[in-house]
Predicted model as a PDB file, atoms N, CA, C, CB and O in Angstrom, pLDDT in the B-factor column:
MODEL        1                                                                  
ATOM      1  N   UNK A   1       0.847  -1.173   0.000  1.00 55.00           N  
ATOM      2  CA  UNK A   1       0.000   0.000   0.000  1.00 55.00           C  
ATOM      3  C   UNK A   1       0.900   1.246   0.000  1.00 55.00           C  
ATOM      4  CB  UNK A   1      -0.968  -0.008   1.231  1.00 55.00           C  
ATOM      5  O   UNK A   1       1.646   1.499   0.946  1.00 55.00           O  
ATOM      6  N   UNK A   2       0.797   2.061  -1.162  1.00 60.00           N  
ATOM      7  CA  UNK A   2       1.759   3.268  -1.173  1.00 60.00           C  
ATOM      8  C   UNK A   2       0.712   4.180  -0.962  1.00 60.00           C  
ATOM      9  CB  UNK A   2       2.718   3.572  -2.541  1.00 60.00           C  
ATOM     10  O   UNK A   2      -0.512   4.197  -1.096  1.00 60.00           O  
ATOM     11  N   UNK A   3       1.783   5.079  -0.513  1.00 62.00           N  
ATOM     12  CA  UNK A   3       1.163   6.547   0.104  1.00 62.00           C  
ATOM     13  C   UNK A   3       0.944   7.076  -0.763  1.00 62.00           C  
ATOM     14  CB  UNK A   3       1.861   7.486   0.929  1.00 62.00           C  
ATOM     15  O   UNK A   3       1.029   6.527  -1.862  1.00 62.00           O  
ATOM     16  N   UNK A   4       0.368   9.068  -0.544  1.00 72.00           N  
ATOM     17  CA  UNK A   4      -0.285   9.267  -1.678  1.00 72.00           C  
ATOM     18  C   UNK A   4       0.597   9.999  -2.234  1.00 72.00           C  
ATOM     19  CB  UNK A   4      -1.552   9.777  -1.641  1.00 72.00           C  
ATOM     20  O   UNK A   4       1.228  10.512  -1.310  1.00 72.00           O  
ATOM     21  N   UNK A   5       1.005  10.344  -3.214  1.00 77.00           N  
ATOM     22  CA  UNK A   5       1.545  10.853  -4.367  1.00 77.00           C  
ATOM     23  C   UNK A   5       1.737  12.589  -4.254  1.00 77.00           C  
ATOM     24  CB  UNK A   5       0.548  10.369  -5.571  1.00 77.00           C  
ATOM     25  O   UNK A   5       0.812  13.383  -4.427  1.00 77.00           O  
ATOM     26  N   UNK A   6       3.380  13.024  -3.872  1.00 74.00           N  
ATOM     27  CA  UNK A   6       3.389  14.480  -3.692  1.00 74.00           C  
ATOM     28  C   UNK A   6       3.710  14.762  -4.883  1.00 74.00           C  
ATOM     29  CB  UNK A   6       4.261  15.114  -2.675  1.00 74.00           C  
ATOM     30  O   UNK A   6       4.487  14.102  -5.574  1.00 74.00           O  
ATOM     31  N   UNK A   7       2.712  16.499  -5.449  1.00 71.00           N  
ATOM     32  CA  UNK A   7       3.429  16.850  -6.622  1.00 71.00           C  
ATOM     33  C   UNK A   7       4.889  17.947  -5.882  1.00 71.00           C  
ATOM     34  CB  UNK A   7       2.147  17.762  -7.849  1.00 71.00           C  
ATOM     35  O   UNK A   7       4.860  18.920  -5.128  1.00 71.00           O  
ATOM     36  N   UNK A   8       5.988  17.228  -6.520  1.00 71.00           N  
ATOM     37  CA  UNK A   8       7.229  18.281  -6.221  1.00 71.00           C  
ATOM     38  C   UNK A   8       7.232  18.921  -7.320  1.00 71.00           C  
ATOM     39  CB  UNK A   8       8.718  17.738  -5.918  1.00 71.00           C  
ATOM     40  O   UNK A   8       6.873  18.412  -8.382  1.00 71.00           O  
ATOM     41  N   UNK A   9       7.693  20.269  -7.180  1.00 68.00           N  
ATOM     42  CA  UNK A   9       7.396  21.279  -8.122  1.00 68.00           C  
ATOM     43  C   UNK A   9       9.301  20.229  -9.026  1.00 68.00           C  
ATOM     44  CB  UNK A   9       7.306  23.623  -7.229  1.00 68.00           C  
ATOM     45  O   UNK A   9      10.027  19.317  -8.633  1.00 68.00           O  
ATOM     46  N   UNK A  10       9.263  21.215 -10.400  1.00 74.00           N  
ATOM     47  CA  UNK A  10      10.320  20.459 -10.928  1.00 74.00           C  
ATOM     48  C   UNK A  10      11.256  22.056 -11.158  1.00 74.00           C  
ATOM     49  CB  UNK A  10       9.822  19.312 -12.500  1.00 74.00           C  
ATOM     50  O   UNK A  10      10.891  23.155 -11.576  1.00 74.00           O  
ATOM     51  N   UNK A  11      12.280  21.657 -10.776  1.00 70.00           N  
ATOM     52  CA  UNK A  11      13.292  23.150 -10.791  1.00 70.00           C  
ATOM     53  C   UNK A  11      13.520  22.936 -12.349  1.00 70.00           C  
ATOM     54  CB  UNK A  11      15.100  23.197  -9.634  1.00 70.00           C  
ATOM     55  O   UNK A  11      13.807  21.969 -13.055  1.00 70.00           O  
ATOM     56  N   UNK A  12      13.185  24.683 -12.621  1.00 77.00           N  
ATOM     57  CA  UNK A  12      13.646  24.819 -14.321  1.00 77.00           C  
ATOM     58  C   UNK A  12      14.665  26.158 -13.923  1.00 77.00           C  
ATOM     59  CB  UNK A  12      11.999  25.289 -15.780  1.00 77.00           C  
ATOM     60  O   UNK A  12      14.621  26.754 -12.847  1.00 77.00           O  
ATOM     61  N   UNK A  13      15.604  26.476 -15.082  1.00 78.00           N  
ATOM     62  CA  UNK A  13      16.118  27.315 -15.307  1.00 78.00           C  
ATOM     63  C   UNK A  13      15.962  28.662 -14.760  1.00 78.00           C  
ATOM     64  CB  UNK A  13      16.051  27.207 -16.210  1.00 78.00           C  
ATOM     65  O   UNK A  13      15.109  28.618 -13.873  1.00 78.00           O  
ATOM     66  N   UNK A  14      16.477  29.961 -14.934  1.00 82.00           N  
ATOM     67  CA  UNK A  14      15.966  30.904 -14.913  1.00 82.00           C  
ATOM     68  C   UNK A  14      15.313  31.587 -16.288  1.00 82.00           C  
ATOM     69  CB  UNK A  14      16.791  31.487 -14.314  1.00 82.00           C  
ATOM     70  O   UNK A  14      15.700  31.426 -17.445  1.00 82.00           O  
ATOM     71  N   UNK A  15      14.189  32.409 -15.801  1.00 91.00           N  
ATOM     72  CA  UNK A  15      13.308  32.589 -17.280  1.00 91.00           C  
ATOM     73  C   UNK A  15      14.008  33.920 -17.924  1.00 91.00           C  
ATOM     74  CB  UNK A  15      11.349  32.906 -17.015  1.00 91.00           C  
ATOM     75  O   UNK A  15      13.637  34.895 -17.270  1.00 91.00           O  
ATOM     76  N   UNK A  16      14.582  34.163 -18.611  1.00 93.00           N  
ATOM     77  CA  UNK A  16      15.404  35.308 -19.070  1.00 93.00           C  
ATOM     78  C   UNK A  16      14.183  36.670 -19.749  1.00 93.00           C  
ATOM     79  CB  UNK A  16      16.620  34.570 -20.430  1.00 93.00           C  
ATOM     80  O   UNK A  16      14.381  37.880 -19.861  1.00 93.00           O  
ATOM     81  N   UNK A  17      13.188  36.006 -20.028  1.00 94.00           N  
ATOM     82  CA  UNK A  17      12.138  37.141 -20.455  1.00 94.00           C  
ATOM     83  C   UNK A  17      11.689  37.686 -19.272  1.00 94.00           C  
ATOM     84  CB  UNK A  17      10.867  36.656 -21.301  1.00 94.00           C  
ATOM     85  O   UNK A  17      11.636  38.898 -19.067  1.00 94.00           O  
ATOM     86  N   UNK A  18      11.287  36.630 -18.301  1.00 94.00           N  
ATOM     87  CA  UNK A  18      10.365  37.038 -17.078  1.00 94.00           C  
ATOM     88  C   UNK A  18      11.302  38.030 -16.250  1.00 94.00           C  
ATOM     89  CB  UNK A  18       9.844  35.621 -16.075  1.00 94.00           C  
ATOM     90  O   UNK A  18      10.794  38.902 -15.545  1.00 94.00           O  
ATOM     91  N   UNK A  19      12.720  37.871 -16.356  1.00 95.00           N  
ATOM     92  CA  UNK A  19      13.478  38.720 -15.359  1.00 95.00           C  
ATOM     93  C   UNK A  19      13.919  39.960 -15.861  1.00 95.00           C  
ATOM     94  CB  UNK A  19      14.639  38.056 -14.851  1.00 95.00           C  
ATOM     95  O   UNK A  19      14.301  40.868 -15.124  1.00 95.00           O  
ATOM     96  N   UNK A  20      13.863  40.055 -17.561  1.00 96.00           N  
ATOM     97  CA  UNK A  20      14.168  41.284 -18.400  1.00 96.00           C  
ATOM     98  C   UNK A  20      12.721  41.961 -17.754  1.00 96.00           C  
ATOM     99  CB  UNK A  20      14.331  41.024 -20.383  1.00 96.00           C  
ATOM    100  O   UNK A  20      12.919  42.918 -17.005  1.00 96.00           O  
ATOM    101  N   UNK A  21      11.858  41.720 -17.883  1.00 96.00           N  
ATOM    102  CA  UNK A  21      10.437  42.284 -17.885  1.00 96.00           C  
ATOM    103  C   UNK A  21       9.915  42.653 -16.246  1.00 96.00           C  
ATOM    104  CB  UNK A  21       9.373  41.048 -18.639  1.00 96.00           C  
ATOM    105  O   UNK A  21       8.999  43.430 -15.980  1.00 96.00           O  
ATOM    106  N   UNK A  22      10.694  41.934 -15.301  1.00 97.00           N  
ATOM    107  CA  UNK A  22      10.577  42.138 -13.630  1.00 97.00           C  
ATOM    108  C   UNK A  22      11.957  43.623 -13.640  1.00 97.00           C  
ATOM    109  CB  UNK A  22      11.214  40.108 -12.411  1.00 97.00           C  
ATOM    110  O   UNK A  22      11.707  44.790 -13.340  1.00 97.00           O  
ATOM    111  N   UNK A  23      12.808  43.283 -13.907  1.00 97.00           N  
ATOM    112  CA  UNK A  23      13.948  44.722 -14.200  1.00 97.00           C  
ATOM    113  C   UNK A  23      13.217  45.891 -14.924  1.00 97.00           C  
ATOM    114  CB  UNK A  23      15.399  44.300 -15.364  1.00 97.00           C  
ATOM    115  O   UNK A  23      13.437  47.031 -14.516  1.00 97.00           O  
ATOM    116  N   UNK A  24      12.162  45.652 -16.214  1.00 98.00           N  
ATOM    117  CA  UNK A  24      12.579  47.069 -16.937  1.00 98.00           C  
ATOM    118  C   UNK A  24      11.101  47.392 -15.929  1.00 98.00           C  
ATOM    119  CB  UNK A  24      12.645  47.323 -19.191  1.00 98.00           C  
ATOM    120  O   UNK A  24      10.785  48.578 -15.838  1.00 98.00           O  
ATOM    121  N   UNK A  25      10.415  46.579 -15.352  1.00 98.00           N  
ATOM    122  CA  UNK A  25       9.138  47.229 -14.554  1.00 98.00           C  
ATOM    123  C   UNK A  25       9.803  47.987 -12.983  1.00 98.00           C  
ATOM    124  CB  UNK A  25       7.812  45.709 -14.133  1.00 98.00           C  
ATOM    125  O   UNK A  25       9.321  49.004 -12.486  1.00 98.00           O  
ATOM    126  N   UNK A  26      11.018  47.194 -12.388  1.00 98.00           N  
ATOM    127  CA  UNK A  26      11.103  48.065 -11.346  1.00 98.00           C  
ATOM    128  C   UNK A  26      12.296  49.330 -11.423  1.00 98.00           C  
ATOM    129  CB  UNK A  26      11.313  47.148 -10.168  1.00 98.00           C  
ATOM    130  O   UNK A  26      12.634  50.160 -10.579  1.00 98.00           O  
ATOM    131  N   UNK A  27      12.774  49.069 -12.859  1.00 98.00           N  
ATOM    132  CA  UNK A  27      13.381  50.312 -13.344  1.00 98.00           C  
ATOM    133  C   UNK A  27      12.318  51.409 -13.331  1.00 98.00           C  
ATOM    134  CB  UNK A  27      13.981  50.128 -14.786  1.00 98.00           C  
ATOM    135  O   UNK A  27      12.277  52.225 -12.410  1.00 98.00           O  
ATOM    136  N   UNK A  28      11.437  51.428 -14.375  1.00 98.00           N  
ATOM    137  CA  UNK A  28      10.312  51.906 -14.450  1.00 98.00           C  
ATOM    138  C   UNK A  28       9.392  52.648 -13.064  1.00 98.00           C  
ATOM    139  CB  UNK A  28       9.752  50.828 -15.013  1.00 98.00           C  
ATOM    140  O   UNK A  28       8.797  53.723 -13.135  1.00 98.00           O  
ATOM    141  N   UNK A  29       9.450  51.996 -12.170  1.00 98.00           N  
ATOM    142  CA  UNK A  29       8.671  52.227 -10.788  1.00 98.00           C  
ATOM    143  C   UNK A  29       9.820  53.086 -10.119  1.00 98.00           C  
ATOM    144  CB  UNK A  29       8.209  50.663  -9.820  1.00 98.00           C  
ATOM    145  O   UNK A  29       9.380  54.231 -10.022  1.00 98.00           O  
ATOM    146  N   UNK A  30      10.825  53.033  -9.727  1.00 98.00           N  
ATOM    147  CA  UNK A  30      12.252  53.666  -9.413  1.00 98.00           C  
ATOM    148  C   UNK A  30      12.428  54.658  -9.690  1.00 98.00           C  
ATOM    149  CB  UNK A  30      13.252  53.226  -9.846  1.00 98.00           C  
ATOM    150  O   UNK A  30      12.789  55.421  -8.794  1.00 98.00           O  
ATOM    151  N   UNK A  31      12.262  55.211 -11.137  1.00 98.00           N  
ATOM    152  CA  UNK A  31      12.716  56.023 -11.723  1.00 98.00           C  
ATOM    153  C   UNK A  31      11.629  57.146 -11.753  1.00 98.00           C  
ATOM    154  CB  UNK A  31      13.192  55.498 -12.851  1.00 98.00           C  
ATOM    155  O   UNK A  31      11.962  58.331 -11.711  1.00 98.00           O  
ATOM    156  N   UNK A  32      10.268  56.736 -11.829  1.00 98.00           N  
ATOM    157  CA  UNK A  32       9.690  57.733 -11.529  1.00 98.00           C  
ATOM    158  C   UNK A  32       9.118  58.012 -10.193  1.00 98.00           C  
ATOM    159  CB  UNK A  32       8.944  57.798 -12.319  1.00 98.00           C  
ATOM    160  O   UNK A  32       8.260  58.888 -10.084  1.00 98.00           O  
ATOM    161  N   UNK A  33       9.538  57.318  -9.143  1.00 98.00           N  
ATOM    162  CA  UNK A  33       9.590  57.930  -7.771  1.00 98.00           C  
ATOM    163  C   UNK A  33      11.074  58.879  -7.546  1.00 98.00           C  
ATOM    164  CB  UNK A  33       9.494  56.586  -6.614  1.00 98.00           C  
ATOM    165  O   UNK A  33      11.268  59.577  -6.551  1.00 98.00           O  
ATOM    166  N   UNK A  34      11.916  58.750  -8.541  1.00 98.00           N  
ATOM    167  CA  UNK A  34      13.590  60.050  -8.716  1.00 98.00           C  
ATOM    168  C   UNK A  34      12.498  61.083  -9.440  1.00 98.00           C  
ATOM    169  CB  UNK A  34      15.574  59.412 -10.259  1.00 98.00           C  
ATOM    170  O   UNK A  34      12.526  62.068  -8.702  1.00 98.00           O  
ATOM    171  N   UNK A  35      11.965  61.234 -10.046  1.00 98.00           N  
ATOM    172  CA  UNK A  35      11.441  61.790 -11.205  1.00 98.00           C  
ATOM    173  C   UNK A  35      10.758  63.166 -10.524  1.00 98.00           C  
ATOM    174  CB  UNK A  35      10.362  60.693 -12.033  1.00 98.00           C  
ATOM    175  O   UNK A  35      10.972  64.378 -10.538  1.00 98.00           O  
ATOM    176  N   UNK A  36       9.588  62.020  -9.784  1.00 98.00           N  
ATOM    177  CA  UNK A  36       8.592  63.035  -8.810  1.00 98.00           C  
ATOM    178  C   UNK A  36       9.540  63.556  -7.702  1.00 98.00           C  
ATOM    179  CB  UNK A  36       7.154  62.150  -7.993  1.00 98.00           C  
ATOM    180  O   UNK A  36       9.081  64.567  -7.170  1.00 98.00           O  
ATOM    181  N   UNK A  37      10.422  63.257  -7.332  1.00 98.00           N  
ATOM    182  CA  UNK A  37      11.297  63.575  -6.371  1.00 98.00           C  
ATOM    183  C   UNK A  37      11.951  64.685  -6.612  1.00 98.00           C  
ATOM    184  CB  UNK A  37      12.106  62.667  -6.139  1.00 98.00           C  
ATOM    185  O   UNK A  37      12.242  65.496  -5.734  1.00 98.00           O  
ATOM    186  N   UNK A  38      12.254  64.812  -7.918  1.00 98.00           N  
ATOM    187  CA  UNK A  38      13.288  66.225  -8.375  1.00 98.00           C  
ATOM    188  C   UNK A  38      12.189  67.561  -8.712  1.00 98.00           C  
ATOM    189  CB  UNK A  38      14.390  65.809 -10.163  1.00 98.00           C  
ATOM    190  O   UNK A  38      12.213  68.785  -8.588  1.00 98.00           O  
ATOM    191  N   UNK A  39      11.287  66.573  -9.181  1.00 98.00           N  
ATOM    192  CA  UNK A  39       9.965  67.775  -9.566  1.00 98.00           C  
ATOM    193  C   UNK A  39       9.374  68.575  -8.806  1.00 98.00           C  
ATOM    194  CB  UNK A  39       8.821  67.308  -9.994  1.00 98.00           C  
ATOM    195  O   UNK A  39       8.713  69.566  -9.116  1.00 98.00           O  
ATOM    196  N   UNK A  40       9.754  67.878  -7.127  1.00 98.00           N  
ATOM    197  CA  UNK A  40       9.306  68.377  -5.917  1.00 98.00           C  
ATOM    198  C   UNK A  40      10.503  69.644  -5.786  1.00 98.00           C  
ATOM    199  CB  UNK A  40       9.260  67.096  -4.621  1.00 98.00           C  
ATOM    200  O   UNK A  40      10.286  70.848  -5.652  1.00 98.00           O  
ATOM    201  N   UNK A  41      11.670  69.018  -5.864  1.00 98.00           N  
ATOM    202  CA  UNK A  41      12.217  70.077  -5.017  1.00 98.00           C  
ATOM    203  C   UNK A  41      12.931  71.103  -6.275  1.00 98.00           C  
ATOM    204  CB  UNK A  41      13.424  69.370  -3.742  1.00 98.00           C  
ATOM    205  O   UNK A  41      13.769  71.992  -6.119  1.00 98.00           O  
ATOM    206  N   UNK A  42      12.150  70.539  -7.798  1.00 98.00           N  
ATOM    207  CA  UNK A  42      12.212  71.883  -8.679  1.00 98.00           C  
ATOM    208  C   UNK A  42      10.965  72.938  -7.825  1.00 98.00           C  
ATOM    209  CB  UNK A  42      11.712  71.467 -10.656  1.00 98.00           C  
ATOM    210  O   UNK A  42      11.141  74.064  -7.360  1.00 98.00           O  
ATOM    211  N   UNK A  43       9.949  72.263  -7.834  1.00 98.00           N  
ATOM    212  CA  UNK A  43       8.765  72.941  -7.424  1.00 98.00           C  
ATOM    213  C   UNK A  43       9.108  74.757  -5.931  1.00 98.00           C  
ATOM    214  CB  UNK A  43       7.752  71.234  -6.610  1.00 98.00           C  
ATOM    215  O   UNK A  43       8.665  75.896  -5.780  1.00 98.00           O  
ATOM    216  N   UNK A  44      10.257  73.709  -5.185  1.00 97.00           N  
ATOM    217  CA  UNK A  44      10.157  74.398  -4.011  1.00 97.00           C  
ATOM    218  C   UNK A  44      11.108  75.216  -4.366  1.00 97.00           C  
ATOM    219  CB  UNK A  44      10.287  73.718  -2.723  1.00 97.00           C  
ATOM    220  O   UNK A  44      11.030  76.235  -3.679  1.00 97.00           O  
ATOM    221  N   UNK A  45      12.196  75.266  -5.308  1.00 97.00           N  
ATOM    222  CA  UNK A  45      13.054  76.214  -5.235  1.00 97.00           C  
ATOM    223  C   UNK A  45      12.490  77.676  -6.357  1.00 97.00           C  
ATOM    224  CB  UNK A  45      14.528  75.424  -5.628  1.00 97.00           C  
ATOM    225  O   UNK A  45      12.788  78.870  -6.364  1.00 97.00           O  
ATOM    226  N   UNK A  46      11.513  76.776  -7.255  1.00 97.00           N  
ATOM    227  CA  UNK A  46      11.119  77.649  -8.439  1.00 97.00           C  
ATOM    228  C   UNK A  46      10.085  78.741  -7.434  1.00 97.00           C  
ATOM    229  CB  UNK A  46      10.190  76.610  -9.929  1.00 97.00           C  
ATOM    230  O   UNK A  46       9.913  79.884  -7.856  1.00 97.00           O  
ATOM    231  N   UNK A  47       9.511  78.368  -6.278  1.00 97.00           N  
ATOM    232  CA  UNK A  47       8.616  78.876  -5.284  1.00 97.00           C  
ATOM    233  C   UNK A  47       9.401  79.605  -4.366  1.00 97.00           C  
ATOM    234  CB  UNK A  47       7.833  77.837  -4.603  1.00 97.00           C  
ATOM    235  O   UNK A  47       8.990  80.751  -4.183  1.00 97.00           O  
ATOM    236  N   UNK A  48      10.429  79.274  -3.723  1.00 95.00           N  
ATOM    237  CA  UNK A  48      11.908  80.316  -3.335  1.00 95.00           C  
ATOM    238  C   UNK A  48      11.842  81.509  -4.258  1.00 95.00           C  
ATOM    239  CB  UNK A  48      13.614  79.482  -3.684  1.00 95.00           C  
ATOM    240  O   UNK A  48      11.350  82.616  -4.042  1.00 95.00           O  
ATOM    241  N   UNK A  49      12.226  81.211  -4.942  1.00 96.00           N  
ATOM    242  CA  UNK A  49      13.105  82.812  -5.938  1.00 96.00           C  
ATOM    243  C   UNK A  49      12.106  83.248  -6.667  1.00 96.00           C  
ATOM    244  CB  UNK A  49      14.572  82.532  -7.265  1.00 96.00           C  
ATOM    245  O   UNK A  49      12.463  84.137  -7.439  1.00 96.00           O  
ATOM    246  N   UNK A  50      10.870  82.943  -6.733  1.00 96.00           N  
ATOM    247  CA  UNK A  50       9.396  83.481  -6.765  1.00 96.00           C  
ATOM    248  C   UNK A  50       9.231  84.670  -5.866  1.00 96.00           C  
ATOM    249  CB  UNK A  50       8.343  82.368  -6.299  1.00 96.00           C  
ATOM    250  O   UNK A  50       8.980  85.808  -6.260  1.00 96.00           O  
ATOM    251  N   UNK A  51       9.410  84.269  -4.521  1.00 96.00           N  
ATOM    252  CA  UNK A  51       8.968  85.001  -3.371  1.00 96.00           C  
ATOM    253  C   UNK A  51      10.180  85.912  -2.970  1.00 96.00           C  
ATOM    254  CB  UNK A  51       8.501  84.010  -2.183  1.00 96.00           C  
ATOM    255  O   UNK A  51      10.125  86.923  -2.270  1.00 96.00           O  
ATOM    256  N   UNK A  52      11.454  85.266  -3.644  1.00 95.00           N  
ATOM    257  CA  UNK A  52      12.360  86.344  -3.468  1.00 95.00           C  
ATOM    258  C   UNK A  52      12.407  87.544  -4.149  1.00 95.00           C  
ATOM    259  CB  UNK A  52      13.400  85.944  -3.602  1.00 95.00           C  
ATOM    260  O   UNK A  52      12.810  88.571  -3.604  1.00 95.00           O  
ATOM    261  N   UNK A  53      11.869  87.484  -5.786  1.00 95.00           N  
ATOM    262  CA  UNK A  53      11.636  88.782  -6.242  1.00 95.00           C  
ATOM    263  C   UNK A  53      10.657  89.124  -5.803  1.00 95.00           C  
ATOM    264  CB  UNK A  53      11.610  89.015  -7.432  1.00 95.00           C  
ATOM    265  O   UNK A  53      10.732  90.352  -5.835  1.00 95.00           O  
ATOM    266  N   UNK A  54       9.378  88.749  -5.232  1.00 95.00           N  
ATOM    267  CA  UNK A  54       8.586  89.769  -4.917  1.00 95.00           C  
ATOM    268  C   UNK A  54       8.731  90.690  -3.898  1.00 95.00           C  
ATOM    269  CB  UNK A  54       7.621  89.353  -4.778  1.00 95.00           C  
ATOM    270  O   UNK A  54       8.395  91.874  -3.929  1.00 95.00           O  
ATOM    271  N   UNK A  55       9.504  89.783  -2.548  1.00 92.00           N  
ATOM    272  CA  UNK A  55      10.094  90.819  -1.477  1.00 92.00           C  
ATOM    273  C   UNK A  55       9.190  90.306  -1.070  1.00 92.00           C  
ATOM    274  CB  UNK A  55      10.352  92.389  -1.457  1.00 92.00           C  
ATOM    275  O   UNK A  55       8.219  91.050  -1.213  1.00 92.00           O  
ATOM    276  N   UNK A  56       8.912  89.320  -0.575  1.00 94.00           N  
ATOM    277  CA  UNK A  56       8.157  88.278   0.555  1.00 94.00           C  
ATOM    278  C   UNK A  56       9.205  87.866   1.204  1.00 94.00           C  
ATOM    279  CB  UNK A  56       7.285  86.932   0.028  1.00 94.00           C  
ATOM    280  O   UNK A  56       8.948  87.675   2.393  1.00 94.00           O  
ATOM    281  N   UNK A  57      10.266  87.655   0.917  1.00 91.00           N  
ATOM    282  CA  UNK A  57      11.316  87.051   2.158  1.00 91.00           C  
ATOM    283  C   UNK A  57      12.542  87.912   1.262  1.00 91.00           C  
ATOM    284  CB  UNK A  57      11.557  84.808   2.389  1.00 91.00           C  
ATOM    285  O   UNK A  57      12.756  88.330   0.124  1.00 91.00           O  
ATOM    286  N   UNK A  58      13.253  87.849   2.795  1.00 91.00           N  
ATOM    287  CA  UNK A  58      14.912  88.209   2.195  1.00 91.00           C  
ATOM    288  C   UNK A  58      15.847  86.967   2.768  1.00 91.00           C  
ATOM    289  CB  UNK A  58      15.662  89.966   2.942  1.00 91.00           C  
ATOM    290  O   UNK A  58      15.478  85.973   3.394  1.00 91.00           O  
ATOM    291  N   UNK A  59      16.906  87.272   2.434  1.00 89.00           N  
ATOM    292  CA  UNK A  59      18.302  86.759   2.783  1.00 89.00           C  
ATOM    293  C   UNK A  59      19.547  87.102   3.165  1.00 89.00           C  
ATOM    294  CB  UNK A  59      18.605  86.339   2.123  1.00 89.00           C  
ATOM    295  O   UNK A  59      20.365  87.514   2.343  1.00 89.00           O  
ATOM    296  N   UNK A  60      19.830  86.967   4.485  1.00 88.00           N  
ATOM    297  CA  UNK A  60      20.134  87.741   5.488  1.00 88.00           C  
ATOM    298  C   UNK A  60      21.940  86.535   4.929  1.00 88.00           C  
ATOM    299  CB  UNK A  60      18.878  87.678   7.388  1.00 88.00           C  
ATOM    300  O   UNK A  60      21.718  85.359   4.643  1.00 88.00           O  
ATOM    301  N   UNK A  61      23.149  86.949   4.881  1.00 84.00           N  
ATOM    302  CA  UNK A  61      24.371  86.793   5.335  1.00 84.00           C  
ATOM    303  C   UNK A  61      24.446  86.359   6.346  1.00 84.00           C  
ATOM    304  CB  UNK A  61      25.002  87.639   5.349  1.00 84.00           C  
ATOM    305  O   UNK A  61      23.461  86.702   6.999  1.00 84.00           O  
ATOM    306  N   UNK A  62      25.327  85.545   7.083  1.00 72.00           N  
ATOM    307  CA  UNK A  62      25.789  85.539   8.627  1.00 72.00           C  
ATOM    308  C   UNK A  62      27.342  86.012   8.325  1.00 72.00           C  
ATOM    309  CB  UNK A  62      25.637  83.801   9.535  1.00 72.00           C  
ATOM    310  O   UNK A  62      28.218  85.575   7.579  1.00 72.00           O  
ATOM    311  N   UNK A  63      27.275  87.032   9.188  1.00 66.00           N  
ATOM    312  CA  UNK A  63      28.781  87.814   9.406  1.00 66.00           C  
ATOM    313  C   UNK A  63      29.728  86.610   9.689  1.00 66.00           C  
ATOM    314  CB  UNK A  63      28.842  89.036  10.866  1.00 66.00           C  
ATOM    315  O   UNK A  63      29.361  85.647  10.363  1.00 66.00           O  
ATOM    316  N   UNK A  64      30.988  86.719   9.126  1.00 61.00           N  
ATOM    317  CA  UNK A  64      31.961  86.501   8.984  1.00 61.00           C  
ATOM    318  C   UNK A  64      32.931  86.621   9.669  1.00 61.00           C  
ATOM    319  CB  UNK A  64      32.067  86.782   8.343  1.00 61.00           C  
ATOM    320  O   UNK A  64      34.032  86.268   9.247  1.00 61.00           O  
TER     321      UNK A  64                                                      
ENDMDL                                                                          
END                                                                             
């Protein structure tokens, strides 16, 4: 009387499409979290020297 029958998975290779296509997706995801990241702190500096010509803020030196 044999026991019951395990399916073992069967080791294959590595899939060279599936891992091109897992890379160019977390390239993809990466790159535009840098993307939004620079856009932010274009945002805040383009909003700086906005407010600096209007004479909403100045910029004070520290003596030397």
């Amino acid at each position: 009387m044999a026991g019951p029958r395990i399916a073992h998975a069967t080791l294959k290779g590595p899939s060279v499409v599936k891992e091109i296509v897992i890379a160019i997706a977390l390239g993809v995801a990466a790159g535009s979290v840098w993307k939004m990241h620079h856009w932010n702190e274009q945002r805040k500096v383009r909003a700086f020297y906005d407010m600096l010509d209007k004479g909403e803020i100045s910029v004070v030196a520290g003596d030397e």
